[in-house]
BALUM-920938 format. One record per atom (N, C-alpha, C): residue in one letter; x, y, z. Coordinates in steps of 0.2 Angstrom, whole numbers, plus 5000, padded with zeros to 4 digits. Example, Ala and Ser with C-alpha at 12.3 -4.5 7.8 and 13.67 -1.06 7.14 Angstrom:
// residues 2
A506649725039
A506249785039
A506649845039
S506449895035
S506849955036
S506450005039
***
This chain:
// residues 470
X540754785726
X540254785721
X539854845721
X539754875716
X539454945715
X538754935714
X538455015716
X537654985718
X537154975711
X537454975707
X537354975699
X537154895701
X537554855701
X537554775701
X537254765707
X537254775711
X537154755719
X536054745719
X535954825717
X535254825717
X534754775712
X534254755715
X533754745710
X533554775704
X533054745699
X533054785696
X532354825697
X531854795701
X531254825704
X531454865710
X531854895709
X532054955716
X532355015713
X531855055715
X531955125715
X532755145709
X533055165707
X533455175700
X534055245706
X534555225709
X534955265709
X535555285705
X535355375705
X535855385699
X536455415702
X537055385696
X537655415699
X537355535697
X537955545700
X537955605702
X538255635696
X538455615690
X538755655685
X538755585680
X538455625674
X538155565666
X539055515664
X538955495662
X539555455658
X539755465652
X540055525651
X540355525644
X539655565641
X539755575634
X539355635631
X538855595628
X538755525626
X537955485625
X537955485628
X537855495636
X537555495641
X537255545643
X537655605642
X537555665642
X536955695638
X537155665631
X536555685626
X535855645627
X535955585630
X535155555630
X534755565638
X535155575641
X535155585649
X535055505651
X535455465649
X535355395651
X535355395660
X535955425662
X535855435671
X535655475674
X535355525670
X534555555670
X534255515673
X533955485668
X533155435669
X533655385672
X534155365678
X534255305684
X534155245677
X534455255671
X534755195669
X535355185666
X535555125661
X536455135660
X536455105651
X536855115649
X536955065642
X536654995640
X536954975644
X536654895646
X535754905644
X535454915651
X534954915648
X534554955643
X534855015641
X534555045636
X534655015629
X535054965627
X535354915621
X534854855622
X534854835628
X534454755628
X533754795626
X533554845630
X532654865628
X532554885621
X533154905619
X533054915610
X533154865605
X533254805609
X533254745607
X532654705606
X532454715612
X531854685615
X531254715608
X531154795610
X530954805603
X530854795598
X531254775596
X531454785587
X531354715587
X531354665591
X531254575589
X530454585592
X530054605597
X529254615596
X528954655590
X529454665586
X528854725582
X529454685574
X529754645574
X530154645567
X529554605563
X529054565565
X528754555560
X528354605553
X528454665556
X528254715551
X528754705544
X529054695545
X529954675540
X529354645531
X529054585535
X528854545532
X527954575530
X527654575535
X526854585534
X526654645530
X527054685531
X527054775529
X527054755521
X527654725518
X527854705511
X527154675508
X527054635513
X526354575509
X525754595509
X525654655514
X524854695513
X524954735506
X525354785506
X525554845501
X525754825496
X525954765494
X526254745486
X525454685485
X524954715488
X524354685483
X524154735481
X524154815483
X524154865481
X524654895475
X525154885477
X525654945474
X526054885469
X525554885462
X525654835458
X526054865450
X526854855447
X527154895442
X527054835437
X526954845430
X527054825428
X527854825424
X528054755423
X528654755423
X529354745427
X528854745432
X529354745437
X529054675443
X529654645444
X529254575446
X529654585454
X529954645456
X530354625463
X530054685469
X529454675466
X529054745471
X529054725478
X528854675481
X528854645488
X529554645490
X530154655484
X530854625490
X530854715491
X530854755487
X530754845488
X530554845493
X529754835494
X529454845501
X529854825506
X530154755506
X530654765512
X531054815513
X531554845510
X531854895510
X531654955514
X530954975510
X530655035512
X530255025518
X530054965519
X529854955528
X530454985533
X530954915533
X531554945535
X531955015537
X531755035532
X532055125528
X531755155533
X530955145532
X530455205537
X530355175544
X530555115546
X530655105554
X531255135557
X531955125551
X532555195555
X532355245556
X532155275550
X532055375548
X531655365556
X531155325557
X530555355560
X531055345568
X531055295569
X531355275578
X532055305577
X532155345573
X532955385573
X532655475576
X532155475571
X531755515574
X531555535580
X531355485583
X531255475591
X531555475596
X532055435593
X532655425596
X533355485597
X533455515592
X533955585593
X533655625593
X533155645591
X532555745592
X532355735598
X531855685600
X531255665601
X531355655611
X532255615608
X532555575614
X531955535619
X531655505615
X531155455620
X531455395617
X530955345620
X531355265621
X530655215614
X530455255611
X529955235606
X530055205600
X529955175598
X529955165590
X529455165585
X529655185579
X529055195575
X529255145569
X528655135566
X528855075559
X528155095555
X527955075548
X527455075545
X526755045550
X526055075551
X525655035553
X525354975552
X525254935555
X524754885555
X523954915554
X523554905549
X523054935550
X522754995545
X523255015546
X523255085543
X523555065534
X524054995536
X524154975529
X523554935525
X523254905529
X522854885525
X522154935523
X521954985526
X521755035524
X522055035520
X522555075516
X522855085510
X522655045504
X522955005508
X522854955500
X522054925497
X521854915505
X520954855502
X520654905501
X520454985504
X520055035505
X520055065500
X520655105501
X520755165497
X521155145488
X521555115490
X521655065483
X521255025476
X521354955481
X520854925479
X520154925479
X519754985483
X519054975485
X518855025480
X519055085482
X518855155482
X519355175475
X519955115472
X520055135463
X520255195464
X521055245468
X521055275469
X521955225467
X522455285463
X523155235461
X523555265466
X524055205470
X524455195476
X524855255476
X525055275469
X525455345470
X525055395473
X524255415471
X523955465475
X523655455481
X523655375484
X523455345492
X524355395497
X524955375490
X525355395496
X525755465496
X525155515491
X525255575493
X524755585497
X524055565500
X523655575503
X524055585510
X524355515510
X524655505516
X525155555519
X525455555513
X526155635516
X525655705517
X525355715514
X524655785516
X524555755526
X524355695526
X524155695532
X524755695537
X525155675536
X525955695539
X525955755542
X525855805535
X525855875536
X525555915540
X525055885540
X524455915549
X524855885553
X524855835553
X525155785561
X525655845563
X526255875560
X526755905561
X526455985564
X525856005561
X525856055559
X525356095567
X524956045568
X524456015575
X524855995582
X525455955579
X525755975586
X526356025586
X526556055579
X526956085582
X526656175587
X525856165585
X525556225588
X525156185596
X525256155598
X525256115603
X524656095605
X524256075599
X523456045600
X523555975602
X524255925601
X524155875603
X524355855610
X524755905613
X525055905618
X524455935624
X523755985621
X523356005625
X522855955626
X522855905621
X522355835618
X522655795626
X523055785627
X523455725633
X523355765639
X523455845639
X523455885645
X522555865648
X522255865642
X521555875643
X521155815646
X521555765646
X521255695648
X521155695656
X520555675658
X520555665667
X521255615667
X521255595676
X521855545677
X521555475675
X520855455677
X520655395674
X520855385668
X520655405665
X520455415656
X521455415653
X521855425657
X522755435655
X522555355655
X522655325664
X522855255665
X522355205659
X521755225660
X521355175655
X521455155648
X522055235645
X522255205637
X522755165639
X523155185643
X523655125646
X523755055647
X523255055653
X522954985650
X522654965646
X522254995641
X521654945633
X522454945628
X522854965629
X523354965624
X523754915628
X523754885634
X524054835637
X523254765635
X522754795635
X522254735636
X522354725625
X522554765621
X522854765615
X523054715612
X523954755618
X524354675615
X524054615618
X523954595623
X523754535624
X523654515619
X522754545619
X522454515613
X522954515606
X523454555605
X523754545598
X524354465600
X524654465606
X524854415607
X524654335608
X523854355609
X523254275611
X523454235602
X523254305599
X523154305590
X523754285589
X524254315590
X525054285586
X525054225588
X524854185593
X524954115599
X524654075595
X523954105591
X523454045586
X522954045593
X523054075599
X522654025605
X521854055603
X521854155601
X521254165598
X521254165591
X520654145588
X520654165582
X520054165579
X519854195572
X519254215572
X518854145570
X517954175573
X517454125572
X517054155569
X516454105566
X516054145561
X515454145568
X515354095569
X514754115577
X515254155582
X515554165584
X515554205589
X516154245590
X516054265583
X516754325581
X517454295583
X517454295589
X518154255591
X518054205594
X518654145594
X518554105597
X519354065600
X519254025604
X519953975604
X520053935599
X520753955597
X521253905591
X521353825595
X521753795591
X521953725592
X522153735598
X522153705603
X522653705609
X523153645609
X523053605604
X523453575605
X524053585597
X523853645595
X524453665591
X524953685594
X525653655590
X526453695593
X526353745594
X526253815593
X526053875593
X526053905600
X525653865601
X524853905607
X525553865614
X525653805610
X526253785618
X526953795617
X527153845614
X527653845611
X527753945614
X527053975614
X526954045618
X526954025625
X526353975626
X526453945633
X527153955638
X527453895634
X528153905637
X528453965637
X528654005631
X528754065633
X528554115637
X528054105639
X527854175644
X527854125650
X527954055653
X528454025659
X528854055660
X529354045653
X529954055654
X530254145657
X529954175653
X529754255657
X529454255662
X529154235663
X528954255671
X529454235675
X529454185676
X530054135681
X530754175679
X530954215674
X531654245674
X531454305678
X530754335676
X530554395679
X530554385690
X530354345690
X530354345695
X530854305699
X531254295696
X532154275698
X532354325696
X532254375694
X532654455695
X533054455690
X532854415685
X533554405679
X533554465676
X534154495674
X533854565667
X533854525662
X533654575659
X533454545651
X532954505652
X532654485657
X532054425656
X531454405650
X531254485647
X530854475641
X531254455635
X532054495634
X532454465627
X532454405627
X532654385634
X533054295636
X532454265634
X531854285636
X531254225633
X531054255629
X531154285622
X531154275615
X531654235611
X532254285614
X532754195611
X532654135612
X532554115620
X532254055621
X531854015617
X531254055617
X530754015612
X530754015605
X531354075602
X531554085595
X531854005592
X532253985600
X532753905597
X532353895597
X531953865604
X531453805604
X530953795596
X530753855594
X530453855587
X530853825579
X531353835580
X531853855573
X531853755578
X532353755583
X532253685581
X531553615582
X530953645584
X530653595579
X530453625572
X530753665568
X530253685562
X529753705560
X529653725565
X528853765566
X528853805560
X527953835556
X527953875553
X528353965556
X528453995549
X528654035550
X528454095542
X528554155544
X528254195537
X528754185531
X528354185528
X528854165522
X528654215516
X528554305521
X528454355515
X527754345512
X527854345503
X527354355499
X527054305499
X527254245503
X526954155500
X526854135509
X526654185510
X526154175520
X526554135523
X526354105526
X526754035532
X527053985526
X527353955530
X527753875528
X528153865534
X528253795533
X528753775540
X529253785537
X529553805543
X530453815542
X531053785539
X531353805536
X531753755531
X532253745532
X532553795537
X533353815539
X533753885536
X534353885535
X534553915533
X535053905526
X534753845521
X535053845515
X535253865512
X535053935513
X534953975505
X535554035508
X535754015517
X536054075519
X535754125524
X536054165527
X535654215531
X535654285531
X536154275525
X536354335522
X535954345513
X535354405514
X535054425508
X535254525508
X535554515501
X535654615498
X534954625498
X534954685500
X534254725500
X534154755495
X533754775490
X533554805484
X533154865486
X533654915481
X533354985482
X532854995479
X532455025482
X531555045481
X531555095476
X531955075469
X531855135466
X531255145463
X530755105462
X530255085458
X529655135463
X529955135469
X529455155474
X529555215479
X530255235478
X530355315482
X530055345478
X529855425481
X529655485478
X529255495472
X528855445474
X528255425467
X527655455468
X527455475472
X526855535477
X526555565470
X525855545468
X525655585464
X524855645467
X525455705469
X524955765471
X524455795465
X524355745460
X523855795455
X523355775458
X522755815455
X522055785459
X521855765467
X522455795470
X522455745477
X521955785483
X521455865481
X521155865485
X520555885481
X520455835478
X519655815476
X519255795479
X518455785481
X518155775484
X518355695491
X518355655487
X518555585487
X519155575492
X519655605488
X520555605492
X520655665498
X519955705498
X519955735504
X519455695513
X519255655510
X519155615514
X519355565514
X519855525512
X520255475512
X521155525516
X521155585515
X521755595520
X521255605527
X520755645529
X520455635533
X520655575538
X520355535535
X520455465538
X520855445537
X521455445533
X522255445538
X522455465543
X522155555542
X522355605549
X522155575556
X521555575554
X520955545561
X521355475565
X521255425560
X521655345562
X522055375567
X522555385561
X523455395566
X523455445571
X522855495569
X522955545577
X522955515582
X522255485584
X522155465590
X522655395592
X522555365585
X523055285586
X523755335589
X523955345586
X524755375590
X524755415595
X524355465595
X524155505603
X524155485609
X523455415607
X523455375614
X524155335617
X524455305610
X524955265609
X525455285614
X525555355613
X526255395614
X525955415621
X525255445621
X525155445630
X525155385634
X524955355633
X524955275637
X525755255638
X526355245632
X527055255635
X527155275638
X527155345638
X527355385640
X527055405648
X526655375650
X526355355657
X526655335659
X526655245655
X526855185657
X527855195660
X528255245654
X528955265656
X528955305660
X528555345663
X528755375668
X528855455666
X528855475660
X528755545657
X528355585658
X527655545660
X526855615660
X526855625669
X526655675670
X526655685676
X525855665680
X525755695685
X524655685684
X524455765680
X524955775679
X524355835675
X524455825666
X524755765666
X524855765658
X525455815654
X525755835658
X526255855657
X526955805654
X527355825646
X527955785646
X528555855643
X529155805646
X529655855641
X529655835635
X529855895632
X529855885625
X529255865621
X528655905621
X527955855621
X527855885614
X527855935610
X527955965605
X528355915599
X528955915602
X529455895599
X529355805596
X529055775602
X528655705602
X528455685596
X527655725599
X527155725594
X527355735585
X527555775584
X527955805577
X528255745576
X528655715578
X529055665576
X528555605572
X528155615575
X527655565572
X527455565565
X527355655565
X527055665558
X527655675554
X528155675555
X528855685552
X528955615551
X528755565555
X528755505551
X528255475545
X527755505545
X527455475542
X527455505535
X527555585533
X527955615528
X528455565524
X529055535529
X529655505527
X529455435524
X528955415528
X528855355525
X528355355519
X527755395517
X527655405513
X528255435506
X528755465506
X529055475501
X529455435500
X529555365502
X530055325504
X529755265498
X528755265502
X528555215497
X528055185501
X527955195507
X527455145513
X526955195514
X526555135517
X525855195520
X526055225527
X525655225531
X525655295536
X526355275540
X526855285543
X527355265547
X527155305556
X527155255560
X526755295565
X527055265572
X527155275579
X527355245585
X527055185584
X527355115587
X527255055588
X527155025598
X526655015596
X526354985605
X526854935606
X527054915601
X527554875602
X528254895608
X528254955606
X528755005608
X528754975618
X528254945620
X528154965629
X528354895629
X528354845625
X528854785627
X529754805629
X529854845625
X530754905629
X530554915635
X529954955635
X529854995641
X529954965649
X529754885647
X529554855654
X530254835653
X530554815649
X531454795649
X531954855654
X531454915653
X532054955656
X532055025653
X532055035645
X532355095641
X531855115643
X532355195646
X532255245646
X532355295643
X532855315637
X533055345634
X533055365626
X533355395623
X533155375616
X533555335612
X534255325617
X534555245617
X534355185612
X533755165618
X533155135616
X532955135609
X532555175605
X532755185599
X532955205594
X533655215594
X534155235591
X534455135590
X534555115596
X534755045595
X534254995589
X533655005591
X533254975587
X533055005581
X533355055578
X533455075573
X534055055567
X534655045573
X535255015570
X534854915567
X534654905573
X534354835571
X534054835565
X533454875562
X533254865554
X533654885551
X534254915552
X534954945547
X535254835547
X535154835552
X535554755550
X535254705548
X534354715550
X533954665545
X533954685538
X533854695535
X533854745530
X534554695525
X534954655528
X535454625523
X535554535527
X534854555533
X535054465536
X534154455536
X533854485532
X533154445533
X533154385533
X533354335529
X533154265532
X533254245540
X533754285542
X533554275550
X533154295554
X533154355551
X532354385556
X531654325555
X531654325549
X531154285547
X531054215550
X531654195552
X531354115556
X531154145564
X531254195566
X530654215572
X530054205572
X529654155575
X529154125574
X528554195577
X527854195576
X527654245578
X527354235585
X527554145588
X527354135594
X527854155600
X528554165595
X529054165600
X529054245602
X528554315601
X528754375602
X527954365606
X527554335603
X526654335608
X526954345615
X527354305618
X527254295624
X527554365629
X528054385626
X528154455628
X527654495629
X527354505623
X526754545623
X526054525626
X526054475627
X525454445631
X525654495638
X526054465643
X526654485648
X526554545648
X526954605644
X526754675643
X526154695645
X525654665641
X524854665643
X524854685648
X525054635653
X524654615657
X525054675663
X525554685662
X526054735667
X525754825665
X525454805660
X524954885659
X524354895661
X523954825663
X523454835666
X523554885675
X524054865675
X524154895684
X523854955685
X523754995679
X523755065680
X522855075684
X522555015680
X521555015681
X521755035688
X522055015694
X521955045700
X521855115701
X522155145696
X522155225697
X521455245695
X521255215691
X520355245691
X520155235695
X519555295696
X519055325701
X518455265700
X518455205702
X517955155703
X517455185708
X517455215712
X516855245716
X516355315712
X516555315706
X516455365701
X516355335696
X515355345695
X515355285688
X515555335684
X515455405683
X515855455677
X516555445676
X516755425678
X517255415678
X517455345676
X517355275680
X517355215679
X517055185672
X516655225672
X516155195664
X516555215659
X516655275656
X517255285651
X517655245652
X518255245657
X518855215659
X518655125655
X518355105658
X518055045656
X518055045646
X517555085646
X517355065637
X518155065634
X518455125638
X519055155633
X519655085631
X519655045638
X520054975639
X519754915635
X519054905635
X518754845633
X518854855623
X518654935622
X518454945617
X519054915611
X519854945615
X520354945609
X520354875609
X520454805611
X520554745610
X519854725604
X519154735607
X518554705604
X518554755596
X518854815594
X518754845589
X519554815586
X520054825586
X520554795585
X520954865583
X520854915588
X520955005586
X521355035592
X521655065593
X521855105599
X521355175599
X521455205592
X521155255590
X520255245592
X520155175589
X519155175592
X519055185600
X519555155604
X519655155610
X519555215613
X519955255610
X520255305614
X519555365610
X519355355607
X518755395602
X518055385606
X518055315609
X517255305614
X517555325620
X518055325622
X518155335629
X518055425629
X518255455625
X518155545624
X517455525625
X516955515618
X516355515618
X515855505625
X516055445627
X515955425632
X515755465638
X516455485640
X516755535647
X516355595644
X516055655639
X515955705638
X515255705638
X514855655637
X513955605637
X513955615643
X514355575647
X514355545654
X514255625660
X514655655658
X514855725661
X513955755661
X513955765655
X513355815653
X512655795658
X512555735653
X512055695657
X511955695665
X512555705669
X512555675675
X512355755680
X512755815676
X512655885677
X513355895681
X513955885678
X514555885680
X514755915675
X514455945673
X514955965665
X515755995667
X515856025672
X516556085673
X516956005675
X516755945677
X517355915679
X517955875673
X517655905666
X517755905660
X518055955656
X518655945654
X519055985648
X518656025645
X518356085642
X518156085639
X518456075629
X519256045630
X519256015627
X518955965624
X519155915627
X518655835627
X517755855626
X517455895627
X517055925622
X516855915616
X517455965615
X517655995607
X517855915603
X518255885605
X518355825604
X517955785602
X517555775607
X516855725609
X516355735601
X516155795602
X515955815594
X515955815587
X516755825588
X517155815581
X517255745580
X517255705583
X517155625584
X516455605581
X516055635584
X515255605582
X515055625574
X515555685572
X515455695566
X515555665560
X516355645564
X516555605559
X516155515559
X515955505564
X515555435565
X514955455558
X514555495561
X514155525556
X514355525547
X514555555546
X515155565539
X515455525537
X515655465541
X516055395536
X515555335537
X514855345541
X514655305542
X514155265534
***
């Protein structure tokens, strides 16, 4: 038996002595002590915690991006979701060669549409030139290495702390997927039904993953998404049904095979007249700002959590990374979507294993195949991927042990910066109070040099913008 099979998968990663073949060679799979195998399942694992986007992405943006005459704007936005989750996690995946995926954001979409659209009366083609302008910086900022100075500049607590609030995130985005949290009008959040399917139907699912994880099984997080996928599909349980929200499950009547519709209505529709006007200069603003720190921290906290950043905050290819970001979100606004940006979802691969850009390249091909099988993707119930992510969570909290708990400058930031992303629903507010915080905390206490004088500059520019959108 070869030490490939013989080992665990919690032990130390021996590599053979020469790559296998030229993918090997180009992504450094035995490089990074991994092999096919696993970098195929973790890009699997991926793309089935993050495919609700397929559907959600379509349902926010076609309240916005409204044609007259044209009645198939939602099945488009599939398309174009689909579209800018390859370009972007291809992105990543062959330049970038990391194990990340990118897809339209959450969040960022609905900014677009309720904010900037429908609020602020500004039309969807000049929202998604805004967007591609903020691209522009993104690309423009990291390719002069302001965003790779931004990670460099972070203490060690303050790395592990975004680490974990983006692990204390999913959770909470998985409690929500589960129905176990869900909002109250007294005390903002509260406990859902417990005795809804849902909530024991996640339940099971994160048994089932642990109990694989802890029998040593690979795949443990895929195996308990499939798992819970049947257990779901066969009692019927709701499931999205696109433009017409939940319904229980019907089967598969109609087939499993749906043709995708080309987004002509919706590629390269970008209307740069008037687009730096008073109004639309602050509206890319706060695109840029969002996505910077949401994907900064995003991408440092993986990039921790895979074993990429060193203690000094150092990555390979850390240029190249960041760029990819704004190179996604360019693409995905000319395509037809709001901002296209790295997915936390991405650290449910990470625990599976993927190390390389394997990872998403594979999960790139996957929305190449949803894209003509959505009713399958669609009977994925949102409780059957919760549990992964609950699980992830909770495997990214490990890091809190790295902060300097006998250092309240230290502790106290680290702290706000984990609590803050779940209670805001933000990686970016998180990772914005935790700066704030730590540059207060310094000053105040007469430590100032134990401090970047980055994160300063930061600290600042932060307070301004609180100021200026407030």
């Amino acid at each position: 038996m070869s030490t490939d099979t013989a080992k665990h998968e919690d032990d130390p990663p021996v590599a053979p002595t020469k790559p296998r073949g030229a993918v090997d060679r180009f992504f450094g799979i035995t490089k990074n002590g991994s092999n096919y195998a696993t970098e195929i399942r973790a890009g699997i694992t991926t793309f089935l915690a993050m495919s609700y986007v397929i559907f959600v992405n379509p349902s926010v943006l076609s309240d916005a991006i409204v044609i007259p005459g044209v009645d198939n704007v939602f099945q488009q936005l599939v398309m174009v979701t689909c579209m800018a989750a390859i370009l972007g996690s291809l992105y990543m995946g062959l330049i970038a060669r990391y194990p990340f995926m990118q897809a339209p954001g959450m969040g960022l979409n609905a900014f677009f549409t309720y904010t900037v659209v429908l609020g602020m009366d500004y039309t969807w083609q000049e929202a998604l030139a805004a967007v591609f302008i903020s691209g522009v910086l993104f690309v423009a900022l990291s390719v002069i290495g302001l965003r790779e100075a931004i990670a460099r500049s972070l203490s060690t607590s303050m790395k592990y702390a975004i680490t974990a609030g983006i692990g204390a995130f999913l959770a909470f985005l998985g409690m929500k997927n589960a129905g176990f949290i869900i909002a109250n009008e007294a005390t903002f959040v509260g406990v859902g039904d417990v005795a809804d399917a849902h909530v024991w139907l996640a339940l099971i699912g994160l048994l089932i993953i642990v109990a694989l994880m802890k029998l040593k099984v690979k795949g443990a997080i895929l195996w308990g998404i499939i798992a819970t996928t049947v257990i779901g599909i066969a009692f019927r349980l709701p499931v999205y049904e696109g433009a017409d929200g939940y319904a229980a499950f019907a089967g598969f009547g109609d087939g499993i095979v749906a043709a995708p519709i080309w987004p002509s209505d919706l590629a390269f529709q970008m209307d740069f007249a008037g687009v730096l006007s008073t109004g639309l200069l602050t509206v890319i603003f706060t695109f840029f700002f969002v996505d910077f720190f949401d994907a900064t921290g995003t991408l440092t906290g993986l990039s921790q959590r895979s074993g990429y950043m060193d203690e000094h905050g150092n990555m390979p290819r850390a240029k190249t990374l960041f760029s990819m970001d704004g190179l996604a979100a360019m693409s995905g606004a000319a395509l037809g979507t709001s901002t296209t940006t790295a997915y936390v979802e991405s650290a449910a691969g990470v625990e599976e294993g993927g190390r390389t850009g394997l990872t998403a390249v594979t999960g790139a091909a996957l929305f190449l195949v949803a894209m003509f099988f959505s009713p399958l993707i669609a009977a994925v119930p949102g409780s059957a991927t919760a549990p992964a992510l609950i699980l992830v969570g909770a495997l990214m909290m490990e890091g809190m042990r790295h902060v300097q708990w006998d250092d309240i400058s230290e502790s106290v930031p680290a702290f706000l910066t984990v609590v803050t992303m779940p209670f805001t629903f933000s990686i970016a507010e998180g990772v914005s109070i935790g700066i704030i915080s730590y540059a207060l905390i310094k000053l105040c206490t007469g430590r100032v040099k134990d401090a970047h004088w980055i994160v300063y500059i930061l600290a600042a520019l932060l307070l301004v913008r609180w100021v200026w959108l407030a």
